[in-house]
N, C-alpha and C positions, 0 to 999 in steps of 0.2 A: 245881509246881516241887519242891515238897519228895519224889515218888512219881518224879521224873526223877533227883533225886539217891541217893535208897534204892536204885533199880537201878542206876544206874551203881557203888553202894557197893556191892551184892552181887553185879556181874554183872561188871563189869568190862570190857561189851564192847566201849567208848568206847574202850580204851587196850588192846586185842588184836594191830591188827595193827602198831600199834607197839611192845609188848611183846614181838612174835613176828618180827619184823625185826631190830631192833635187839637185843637179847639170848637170846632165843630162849626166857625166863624164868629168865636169868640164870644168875650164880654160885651153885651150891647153893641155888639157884630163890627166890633175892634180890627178885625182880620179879613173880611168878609170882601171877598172880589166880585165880580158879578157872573161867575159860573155858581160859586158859593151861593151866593141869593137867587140864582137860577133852581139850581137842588131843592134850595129850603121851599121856597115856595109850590114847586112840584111835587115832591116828595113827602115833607111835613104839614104842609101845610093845605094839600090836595088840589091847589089852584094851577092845576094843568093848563089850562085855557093862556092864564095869565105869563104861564111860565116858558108856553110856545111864544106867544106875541114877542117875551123878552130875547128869546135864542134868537126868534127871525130877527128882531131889529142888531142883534150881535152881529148874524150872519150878513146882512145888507150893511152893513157899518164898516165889517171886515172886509168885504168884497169893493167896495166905494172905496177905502183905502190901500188896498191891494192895485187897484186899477189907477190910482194915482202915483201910488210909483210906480208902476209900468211906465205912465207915460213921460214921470220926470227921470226915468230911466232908459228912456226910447227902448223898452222892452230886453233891459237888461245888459243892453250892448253898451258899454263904454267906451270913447274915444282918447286913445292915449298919447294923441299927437301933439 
């Protein structure tokens, strides 16, 4: 639960396609998570280059924190003694 909510808090993917519907990432990008500025800058704004460097540093970000609870999880396994 708590490794569902870290990515939803750094990923933002949960609330994309309603961010990108509804506001498009807003007024002076009021709304804008960082998949949202992900988009704009690939999509809008044709800075492909720019907008892979930002997923990979997403994806090594989310991976480095995934593996941090593993280990403060000892990989999941809880002791209820």
């Amino acid at each position: 639960m708590i490794m569902i909510s870290m990515v939803a808090a750094v990923a933002g993917s949960q609330a994309f396609d309603i961010i990108w519907v509804m506001t498009g990432g807003g007024p002076a990008n009021s709304t804008s998570v960082l998949i949202v500025y992900i988009y704009q800058q690939a999509f809008s704004f044709g800075a492909f280059g720019y907008a892979a460097a930002m997923a990979s540093i997403l994806v090594i970000s989310l991976m480095a924190m995934t593996g941090l609870m593993f280990l403060l999880t000892r990989g999941g396994r809880f002791s209820y003694e």
